[in-house]
PyMOL Python script that loads the backbone (N, CA, C, O; Angstrom):
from pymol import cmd

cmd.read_pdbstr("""\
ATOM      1  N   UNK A   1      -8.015   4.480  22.235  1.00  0.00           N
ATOM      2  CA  UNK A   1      -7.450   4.643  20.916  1.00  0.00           C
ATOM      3  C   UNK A   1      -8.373   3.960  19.904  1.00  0.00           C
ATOM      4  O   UNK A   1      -8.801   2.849  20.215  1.00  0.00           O
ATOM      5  N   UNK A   2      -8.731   4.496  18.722  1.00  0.00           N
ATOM      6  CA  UNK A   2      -9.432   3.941  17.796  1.00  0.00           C
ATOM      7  C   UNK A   2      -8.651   3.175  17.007  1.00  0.00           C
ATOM      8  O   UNK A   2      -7.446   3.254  16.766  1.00  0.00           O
ATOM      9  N   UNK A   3     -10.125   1.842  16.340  1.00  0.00           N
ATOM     10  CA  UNK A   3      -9.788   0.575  15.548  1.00  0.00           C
ATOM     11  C   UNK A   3      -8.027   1.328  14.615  1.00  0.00           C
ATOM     12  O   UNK A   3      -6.875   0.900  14.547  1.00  0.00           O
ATOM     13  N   UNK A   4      -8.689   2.500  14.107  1.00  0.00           N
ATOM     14  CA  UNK A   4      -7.579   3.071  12.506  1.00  0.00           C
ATOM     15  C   UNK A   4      -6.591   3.289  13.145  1.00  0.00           C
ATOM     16  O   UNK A   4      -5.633   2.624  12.752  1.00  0.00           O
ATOM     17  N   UNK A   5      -6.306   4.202  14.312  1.00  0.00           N
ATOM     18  CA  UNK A   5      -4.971   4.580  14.550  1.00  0.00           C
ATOM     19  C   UNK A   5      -4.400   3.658  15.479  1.00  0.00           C
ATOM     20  O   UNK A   5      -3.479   3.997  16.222  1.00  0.00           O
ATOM     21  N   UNK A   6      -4.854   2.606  15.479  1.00  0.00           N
ATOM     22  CA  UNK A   6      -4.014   1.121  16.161  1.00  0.00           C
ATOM     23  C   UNK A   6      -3.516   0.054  14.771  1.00  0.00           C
ATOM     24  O   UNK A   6      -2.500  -0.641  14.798  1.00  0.00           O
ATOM     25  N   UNK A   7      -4.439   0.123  13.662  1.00  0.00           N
ATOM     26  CA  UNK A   7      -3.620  -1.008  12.292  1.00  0.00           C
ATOM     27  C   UNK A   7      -1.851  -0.116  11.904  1.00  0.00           C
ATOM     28  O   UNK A   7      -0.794  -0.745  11.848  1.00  0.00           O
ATOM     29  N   UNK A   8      -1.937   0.951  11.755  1.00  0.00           N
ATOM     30  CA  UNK A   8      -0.961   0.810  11.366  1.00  0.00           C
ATOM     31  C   UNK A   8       0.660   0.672  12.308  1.00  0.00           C
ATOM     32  O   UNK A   8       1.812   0.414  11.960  1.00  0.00           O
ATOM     33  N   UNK A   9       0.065   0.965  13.497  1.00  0.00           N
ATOM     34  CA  UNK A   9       0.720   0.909  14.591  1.00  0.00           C
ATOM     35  C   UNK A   9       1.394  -0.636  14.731  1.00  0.00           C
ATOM     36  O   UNK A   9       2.584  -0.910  14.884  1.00  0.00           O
ATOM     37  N   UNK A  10       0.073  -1.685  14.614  1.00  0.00           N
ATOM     38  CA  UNK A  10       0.735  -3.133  14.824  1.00  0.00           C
ATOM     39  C   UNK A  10       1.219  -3.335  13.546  1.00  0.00           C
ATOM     40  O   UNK A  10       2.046  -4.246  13.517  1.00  0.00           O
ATOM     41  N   UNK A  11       0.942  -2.669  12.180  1.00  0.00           N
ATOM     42  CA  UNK A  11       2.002  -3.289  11.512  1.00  0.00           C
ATOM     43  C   UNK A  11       3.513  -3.144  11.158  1.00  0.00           C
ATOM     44  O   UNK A  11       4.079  -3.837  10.313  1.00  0.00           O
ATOM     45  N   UNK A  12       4.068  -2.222  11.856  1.00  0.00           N
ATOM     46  CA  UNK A  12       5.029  -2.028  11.384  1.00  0.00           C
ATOM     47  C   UNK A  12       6.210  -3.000  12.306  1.00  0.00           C
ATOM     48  O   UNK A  12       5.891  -3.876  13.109  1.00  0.00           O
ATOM     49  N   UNK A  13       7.775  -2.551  11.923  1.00  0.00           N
ATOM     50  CA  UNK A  13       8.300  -3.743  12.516  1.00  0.00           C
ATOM     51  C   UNK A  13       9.136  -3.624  13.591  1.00  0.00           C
ATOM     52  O   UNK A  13       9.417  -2.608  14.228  1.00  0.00           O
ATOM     53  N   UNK A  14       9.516  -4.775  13.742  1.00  0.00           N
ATOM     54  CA  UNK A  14      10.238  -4.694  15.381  1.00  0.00           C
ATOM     55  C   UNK A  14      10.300  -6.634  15.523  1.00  0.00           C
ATOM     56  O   UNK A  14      10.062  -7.563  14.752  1.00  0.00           O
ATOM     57  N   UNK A  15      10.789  -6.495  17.056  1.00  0.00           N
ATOM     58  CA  UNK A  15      10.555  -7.828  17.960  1.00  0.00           C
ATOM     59  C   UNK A  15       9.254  -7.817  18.548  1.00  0.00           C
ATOM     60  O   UNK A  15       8.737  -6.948  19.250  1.00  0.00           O
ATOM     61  N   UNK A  16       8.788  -8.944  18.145  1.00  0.00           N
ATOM     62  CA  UNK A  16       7.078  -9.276  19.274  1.00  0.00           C
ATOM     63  C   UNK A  16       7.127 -10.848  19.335  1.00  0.00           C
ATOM     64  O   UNK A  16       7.807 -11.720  18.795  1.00  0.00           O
ATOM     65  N   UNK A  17       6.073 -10.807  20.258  1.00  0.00           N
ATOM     66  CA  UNK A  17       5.715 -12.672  20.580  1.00  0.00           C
ATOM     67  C   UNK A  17       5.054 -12.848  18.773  1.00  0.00           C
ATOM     68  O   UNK A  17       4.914 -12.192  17.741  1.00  0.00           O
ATOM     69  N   UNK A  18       4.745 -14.624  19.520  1.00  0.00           N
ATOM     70  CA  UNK A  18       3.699 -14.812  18.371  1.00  0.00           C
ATOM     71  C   UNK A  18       2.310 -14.472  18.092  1.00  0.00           C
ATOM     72  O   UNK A  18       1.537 -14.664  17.154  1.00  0.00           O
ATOM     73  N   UNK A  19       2.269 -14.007  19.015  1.00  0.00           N
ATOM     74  CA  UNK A  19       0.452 -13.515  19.623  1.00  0.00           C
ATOM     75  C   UNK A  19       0.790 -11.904  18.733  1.00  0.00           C
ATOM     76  O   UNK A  19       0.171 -11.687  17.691  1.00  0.00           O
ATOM     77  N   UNK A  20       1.514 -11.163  19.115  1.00  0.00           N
ATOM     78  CA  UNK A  20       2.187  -9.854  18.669  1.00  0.00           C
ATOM     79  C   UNK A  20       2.060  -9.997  16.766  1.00  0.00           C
ATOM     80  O   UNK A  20       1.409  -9.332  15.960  1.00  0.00           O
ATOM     81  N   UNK A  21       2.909 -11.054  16.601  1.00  0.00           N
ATOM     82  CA  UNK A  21       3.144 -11.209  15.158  1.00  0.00           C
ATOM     83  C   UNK A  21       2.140 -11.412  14.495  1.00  0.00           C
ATOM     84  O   UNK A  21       2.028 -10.791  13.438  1.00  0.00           O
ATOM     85  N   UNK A  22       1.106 -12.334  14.900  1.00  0.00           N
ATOM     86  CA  UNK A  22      -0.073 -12.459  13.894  1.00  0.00           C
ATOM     87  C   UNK A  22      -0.847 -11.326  13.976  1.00  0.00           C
ATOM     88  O   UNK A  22      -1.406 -10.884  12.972  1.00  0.00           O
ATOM     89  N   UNK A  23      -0.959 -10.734  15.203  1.00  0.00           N
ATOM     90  CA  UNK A  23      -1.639  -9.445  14.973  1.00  0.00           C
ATOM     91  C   UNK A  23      -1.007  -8.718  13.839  1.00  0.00           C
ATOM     92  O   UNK A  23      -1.588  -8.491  12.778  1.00  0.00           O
ATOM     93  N   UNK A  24       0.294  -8.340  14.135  1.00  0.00           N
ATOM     94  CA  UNK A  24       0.808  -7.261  12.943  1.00  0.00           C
ATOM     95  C   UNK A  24       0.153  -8.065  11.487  1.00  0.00           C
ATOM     96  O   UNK A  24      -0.825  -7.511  10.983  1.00  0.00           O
ATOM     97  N   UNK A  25       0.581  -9.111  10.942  1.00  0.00           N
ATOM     98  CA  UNK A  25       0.359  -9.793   9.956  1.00  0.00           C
ATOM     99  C   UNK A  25      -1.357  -9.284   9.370  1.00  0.00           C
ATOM    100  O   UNK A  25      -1.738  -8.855   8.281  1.00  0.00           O
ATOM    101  N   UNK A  26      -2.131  -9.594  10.739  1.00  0.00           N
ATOM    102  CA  UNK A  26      -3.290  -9.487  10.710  1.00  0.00           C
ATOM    103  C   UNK A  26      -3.779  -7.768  10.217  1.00  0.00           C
ATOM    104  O   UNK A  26      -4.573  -7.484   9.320  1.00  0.00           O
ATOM    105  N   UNK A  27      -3.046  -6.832  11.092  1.00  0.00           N
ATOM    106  CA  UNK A  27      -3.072  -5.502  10.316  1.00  0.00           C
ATOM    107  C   UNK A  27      -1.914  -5.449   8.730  1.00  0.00           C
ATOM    108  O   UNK A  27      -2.302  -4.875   7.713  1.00  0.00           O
ATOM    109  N   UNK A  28      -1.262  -5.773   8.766  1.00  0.00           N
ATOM    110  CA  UNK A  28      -0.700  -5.195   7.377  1.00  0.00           C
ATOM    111  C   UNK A  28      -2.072  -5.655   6.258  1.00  0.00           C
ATOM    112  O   UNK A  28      -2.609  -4.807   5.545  1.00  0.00           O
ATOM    113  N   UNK A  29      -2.553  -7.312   6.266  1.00  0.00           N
ATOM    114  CA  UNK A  29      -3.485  -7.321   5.574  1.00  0.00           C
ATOM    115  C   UNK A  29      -4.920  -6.477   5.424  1.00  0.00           C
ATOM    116  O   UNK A  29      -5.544  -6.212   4.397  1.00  0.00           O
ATOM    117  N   UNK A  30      -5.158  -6.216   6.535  1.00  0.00           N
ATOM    118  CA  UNK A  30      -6.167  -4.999   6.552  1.00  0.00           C
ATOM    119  C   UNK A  30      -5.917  -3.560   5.657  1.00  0.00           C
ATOM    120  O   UNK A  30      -6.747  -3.017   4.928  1.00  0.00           O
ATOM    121  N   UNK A  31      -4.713  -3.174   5.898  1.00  0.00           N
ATOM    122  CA  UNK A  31      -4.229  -2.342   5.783  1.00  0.00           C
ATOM    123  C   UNK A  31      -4.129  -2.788   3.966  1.00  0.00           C
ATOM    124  O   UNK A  31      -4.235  -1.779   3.269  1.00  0.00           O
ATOM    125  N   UNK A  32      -3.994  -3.775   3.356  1.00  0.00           N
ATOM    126  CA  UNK A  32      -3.417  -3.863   2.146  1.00  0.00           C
ATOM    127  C   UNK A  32      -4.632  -4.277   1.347  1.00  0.00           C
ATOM    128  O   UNK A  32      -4.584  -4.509   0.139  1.00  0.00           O
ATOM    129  N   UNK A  33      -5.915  -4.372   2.217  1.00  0.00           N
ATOM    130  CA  UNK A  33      -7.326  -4.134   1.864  1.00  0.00           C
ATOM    131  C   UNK A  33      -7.891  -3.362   1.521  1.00  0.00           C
ATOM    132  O   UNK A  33      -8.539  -3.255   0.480  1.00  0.00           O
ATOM    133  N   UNK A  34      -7.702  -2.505   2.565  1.00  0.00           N
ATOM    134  CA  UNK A  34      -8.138  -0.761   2.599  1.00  0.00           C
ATOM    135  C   UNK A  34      -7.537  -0.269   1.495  1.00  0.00           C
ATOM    136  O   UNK A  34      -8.153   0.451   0.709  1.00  0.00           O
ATOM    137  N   UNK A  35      -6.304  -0.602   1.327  1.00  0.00           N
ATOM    138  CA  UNK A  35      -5.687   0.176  -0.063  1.00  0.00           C
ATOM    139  C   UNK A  35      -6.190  -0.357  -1.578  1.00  0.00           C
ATOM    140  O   UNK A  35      -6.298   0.221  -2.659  1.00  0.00           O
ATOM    141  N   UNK A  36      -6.422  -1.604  -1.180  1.00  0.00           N
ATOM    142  CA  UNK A  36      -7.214  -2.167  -3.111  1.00  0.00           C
ATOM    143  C   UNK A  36      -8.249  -1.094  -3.090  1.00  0.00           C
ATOM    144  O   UNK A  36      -8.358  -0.333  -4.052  1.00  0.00           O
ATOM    145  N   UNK A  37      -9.294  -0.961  -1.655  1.00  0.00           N
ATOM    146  CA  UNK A  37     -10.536  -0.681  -2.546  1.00  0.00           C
ATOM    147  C   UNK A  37     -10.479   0.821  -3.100  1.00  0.00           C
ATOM    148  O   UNK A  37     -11.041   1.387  -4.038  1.00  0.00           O
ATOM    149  N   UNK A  38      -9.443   1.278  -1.997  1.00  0.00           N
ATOM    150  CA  UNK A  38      -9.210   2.756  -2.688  1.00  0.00           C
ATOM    151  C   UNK A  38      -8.765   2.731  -3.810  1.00  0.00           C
ATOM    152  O   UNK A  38      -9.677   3.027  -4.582  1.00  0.00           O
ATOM    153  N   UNK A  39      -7.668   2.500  -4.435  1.00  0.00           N
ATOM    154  CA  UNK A  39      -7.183   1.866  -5.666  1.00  0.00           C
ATOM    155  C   UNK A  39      -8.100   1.447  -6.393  1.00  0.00           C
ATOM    156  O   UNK A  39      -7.775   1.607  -7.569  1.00  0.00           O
ATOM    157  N   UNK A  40      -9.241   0.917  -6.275  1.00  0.00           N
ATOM    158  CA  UNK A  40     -10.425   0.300  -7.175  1.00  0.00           C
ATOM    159  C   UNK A  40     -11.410   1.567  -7.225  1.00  0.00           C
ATOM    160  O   UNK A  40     -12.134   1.596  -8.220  1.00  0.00           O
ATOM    161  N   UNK A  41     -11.519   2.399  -6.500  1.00  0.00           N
ATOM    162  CA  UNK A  41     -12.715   3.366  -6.912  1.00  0.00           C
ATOM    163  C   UNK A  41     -11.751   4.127  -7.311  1.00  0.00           C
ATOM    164  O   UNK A  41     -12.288   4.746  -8.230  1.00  0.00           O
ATOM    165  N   UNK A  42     -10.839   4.442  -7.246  1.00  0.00           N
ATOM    166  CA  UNK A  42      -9.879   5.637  -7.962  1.00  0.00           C
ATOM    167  C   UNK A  42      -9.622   5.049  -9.421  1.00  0.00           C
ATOM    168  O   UNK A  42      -9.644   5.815 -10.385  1.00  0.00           O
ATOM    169  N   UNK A  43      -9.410   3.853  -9.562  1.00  0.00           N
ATOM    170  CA  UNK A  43      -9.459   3.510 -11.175  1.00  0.00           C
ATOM    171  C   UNK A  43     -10.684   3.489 -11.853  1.00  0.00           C
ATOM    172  O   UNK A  43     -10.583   3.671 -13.066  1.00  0.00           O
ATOM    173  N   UNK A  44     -11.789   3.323 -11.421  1.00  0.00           N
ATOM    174  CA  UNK A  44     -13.006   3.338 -11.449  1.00  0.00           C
ATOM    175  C   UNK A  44     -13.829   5.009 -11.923  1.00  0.00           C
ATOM    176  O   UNK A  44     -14.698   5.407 -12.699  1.00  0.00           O
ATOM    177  N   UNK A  45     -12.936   5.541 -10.936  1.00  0.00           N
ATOM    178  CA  UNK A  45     -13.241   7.314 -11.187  1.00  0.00           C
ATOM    179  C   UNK A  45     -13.174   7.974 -11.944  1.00  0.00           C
ATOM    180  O   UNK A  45     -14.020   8.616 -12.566  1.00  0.00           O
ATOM    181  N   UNK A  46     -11.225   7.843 -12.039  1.00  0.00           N
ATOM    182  CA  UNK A  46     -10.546   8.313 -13.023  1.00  0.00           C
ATOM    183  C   UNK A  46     -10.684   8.404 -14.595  1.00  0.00           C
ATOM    184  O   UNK A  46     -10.650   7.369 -15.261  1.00  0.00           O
ATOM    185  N   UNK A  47     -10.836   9.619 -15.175  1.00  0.00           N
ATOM    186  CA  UNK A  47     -10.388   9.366 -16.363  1.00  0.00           C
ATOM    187  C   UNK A  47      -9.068   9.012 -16.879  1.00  0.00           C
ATOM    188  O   UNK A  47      -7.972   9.286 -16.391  1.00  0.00           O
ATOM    189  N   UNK A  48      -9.368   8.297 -18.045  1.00  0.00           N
ATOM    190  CA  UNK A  48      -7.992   7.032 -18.699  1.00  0.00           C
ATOM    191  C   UNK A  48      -7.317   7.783 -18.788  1.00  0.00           C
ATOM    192  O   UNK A  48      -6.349   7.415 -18.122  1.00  0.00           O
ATOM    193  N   UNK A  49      -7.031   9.118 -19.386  1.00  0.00           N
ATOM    194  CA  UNK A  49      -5.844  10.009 -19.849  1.00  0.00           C
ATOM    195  C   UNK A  49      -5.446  11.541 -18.778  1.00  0.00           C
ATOM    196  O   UNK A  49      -5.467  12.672 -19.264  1.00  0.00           O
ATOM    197  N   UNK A  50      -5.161  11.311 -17.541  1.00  0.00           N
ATOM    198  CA  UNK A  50      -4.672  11.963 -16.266  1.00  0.00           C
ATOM    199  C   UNK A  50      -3.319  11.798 -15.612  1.00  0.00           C
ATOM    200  O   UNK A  50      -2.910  10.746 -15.121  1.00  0.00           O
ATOM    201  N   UNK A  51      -2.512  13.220 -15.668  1.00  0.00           N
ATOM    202  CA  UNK A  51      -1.346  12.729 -14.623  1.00  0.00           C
ATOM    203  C   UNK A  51      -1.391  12.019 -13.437  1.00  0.00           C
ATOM    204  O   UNK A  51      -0.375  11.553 -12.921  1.00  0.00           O
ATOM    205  N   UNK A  52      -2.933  11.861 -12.790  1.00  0.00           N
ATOM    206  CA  UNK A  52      -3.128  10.759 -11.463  1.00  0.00           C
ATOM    207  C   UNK A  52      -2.936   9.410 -11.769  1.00  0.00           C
ATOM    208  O   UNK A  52      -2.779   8.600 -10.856  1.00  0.00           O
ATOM    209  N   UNK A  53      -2.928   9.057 -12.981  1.00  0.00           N
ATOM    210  CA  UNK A  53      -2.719   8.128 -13.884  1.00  0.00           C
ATOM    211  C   UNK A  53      -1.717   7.237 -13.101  1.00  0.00           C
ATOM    212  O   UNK A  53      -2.143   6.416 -12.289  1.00  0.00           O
ATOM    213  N   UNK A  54      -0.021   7.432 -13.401  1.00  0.00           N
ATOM    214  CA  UNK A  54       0.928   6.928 -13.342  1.00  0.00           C
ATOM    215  C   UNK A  54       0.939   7.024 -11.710  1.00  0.00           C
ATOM    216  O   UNK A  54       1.928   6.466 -11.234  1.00  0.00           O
ATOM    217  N   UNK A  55       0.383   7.393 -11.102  1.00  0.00           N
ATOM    218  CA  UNK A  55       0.549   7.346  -9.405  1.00  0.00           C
ATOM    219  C   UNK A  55      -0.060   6.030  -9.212  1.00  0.00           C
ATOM    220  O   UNK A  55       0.480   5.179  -8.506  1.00  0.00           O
ATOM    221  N   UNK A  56      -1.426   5.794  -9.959  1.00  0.00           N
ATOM    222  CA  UNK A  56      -2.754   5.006  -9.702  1.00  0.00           C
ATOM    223  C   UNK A  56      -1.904   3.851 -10.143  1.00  0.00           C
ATOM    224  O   UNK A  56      -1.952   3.003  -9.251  1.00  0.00           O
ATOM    225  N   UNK A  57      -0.883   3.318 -11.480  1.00  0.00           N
ATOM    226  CA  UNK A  57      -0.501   2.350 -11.810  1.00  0.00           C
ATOM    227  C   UNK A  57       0.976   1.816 -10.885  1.00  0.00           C
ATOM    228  O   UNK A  57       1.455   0.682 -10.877  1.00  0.00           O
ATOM    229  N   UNK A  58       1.317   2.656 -10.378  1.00  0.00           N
ATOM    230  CA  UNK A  58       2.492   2.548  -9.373  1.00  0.00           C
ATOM    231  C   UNK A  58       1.420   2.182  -7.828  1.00  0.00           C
ATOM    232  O   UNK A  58       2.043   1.522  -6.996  1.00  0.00           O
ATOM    233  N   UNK A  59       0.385   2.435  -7.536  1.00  0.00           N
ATOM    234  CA  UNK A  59      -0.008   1.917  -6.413  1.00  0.00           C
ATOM    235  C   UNK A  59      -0.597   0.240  -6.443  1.00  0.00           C
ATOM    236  O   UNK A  59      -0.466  -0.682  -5.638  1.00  0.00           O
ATOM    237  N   UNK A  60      -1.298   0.349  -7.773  1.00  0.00           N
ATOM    238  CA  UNK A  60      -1.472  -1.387  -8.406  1.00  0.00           C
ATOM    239  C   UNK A  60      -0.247  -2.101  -8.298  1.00  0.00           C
ATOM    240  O   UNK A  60      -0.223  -3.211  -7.766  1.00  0.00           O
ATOM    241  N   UNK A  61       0.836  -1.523  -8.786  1.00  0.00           N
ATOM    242  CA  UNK A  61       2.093  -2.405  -8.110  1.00  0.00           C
ATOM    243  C   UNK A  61       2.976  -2.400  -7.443  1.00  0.00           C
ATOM    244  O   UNK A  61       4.027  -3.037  -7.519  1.00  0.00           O
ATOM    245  N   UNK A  62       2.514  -1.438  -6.488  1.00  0.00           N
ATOM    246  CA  UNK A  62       2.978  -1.727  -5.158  1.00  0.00           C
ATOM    247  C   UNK A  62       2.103  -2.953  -4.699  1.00  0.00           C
ATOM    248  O   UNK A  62       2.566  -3.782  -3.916  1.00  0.00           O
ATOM    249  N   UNK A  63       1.077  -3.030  -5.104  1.00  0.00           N
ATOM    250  CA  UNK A  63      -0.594  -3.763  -4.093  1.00  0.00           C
ATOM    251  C   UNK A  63      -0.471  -5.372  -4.503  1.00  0.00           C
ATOM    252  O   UNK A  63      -0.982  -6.387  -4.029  1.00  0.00           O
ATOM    253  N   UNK A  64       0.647  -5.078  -5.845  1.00  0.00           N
ATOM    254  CA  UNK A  64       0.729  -6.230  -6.485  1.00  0.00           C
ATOM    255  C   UNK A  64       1.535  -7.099  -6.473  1.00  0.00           C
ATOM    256  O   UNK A  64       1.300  -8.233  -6.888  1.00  0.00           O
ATOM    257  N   UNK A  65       2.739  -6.683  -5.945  1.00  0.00           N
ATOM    258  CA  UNK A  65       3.919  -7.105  -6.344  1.00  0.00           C
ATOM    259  C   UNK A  65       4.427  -8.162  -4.488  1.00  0.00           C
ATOM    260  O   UNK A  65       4.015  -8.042  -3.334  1.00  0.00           O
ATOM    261  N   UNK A  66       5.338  -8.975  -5.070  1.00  0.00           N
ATOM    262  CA  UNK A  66       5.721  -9.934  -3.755  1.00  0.00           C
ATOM    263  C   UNK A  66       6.356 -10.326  -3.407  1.00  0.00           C
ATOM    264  O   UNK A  66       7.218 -10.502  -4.267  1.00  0.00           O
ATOM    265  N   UNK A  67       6.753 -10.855  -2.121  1.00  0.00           N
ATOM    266  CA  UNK A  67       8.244 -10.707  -1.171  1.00  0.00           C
ATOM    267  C   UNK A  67       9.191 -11.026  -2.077  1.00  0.00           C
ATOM    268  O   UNK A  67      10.191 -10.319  -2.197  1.00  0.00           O
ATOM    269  N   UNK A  68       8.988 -12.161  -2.847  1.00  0.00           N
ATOM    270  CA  UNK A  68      10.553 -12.694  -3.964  1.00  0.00           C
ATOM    271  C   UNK A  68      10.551 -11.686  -5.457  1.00  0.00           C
ATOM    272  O   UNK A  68      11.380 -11.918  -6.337  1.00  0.00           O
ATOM    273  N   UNK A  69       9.734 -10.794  -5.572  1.00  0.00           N
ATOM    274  CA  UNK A  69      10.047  -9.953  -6.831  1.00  0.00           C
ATOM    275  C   UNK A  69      11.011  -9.955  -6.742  1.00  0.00           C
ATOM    276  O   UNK A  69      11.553 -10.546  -5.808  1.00  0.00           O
ATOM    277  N   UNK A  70      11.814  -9.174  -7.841  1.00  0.00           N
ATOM    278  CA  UNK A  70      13.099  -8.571  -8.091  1.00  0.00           C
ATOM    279  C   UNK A  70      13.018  -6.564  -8.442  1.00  0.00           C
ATOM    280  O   UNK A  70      13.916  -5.758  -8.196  1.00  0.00           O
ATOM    281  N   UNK A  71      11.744  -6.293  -9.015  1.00  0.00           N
ATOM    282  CA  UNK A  71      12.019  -4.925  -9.274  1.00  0.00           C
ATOM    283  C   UNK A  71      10.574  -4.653  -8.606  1.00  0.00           C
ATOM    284  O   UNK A  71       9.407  -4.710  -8.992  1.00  0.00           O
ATOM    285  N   UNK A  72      11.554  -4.176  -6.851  1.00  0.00           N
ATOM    286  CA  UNK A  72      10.197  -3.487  -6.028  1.00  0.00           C
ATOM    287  C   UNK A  72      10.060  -2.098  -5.700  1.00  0.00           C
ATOM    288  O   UNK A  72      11.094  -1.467  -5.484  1.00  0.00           O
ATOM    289  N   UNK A  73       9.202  -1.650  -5.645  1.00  0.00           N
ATOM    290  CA  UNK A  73       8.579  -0.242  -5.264  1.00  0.00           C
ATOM    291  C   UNK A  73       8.688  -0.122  -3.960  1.00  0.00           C
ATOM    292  O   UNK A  73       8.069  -0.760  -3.108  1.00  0.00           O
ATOM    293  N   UNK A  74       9.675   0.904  -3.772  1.00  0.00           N
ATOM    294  CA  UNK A  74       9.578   1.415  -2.469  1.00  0.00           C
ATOM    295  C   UNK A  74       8.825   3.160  -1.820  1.00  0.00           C
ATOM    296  O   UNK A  74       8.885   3.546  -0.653  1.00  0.00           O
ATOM    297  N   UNK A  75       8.324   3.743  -2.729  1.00  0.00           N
ATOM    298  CA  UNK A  75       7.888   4.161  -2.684  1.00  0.00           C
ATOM    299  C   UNK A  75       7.211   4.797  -3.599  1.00  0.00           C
ATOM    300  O   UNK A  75       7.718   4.801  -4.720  1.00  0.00           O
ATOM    301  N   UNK A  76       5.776   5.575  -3.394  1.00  0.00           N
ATOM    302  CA  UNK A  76       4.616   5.771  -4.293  1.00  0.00           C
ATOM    303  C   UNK A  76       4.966   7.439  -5.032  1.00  0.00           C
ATOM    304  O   UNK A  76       4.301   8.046  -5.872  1.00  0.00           O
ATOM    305  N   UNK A  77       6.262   7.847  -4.339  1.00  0.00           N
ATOM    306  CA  UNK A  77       6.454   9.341  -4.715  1.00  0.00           C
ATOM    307  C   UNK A  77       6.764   9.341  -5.887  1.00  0.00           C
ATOM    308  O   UNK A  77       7.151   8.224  -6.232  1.00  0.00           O
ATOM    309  N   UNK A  78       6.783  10.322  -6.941  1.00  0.00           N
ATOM    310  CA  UNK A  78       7.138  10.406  -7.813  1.00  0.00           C
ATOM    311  C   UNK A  78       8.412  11.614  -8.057  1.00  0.00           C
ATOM    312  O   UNK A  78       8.251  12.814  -7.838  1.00  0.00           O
ATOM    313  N   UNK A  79       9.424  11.114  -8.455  1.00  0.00           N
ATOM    314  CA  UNK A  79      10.516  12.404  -7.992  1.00  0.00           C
ATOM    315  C   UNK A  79      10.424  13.114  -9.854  1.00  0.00           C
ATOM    316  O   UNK A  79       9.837  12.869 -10.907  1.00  0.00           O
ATOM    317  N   UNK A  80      11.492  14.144  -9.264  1.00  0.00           N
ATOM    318  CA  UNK A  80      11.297  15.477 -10.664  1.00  0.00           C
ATOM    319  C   UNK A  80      11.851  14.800 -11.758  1.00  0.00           C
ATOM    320  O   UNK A  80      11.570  15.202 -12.887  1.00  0.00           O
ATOM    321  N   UNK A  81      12.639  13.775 -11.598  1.00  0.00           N
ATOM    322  CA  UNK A  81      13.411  13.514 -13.026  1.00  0.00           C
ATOM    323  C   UNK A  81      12.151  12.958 -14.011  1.00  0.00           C
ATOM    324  O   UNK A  81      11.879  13.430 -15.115  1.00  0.00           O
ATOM    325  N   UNK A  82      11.380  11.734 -13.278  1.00  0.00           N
ATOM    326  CA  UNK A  82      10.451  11.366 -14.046  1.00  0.00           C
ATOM    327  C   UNK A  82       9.485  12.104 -14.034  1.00  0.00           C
ATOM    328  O   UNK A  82       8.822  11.440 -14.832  1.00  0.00           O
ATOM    329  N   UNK A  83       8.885  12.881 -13.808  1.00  0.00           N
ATOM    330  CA  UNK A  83       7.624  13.765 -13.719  1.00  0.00           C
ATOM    331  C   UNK A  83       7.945  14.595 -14.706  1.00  0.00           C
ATOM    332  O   UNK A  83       8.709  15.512 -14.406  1.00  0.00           O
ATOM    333  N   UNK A  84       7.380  14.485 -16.354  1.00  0.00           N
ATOM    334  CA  UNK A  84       7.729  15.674 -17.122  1.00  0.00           C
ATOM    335  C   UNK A  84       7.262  15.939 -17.859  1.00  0.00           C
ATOM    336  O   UNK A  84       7.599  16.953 -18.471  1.00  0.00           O
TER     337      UNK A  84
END
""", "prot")
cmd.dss("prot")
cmd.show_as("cartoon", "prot")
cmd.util.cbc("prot")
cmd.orient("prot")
């Protein structure tokens, strides 16, 4: 099995040892790496005035935001009400 299709595998959740846990820990951060830099050449790319726009600023705070927030993103979709 390759390095990629094993990170997201250990990060997700469940019961594990501690050996288990830092691994996952160890992939979610990878995983939340991989996503800045994409996030950084896509802001980088992008022109300022694009409907990819509001996806690109909803993934900054997802990337941003932390366990004790209060108003978190659970997901990056954008449903029909706001899309208009």
């Amino acid at each position: 099995m390759s390095r990629w299709t094993q990170i997201p595998r250990q990060s997700h959740c469940g019961r594990r040892t501690k050996g288990e846990a830092a691994a996952a820990r160890k992939a979610a951060r990878r995983l939340k790496t991989i996503a800045g830099k994409v996030v950084r050449q896509l802001d980088a790319g992008l022109p300022a005035e694009t409907k990819d726009r509001r996806w690109l600023e909803k993934a900054v705070r997802d990337l941003n935001q932390k366990r004790e927030d209060g108003d978190k993103i659970y997901s990056l979709g954008i449903s029909k009400a706001t899309s208009g």
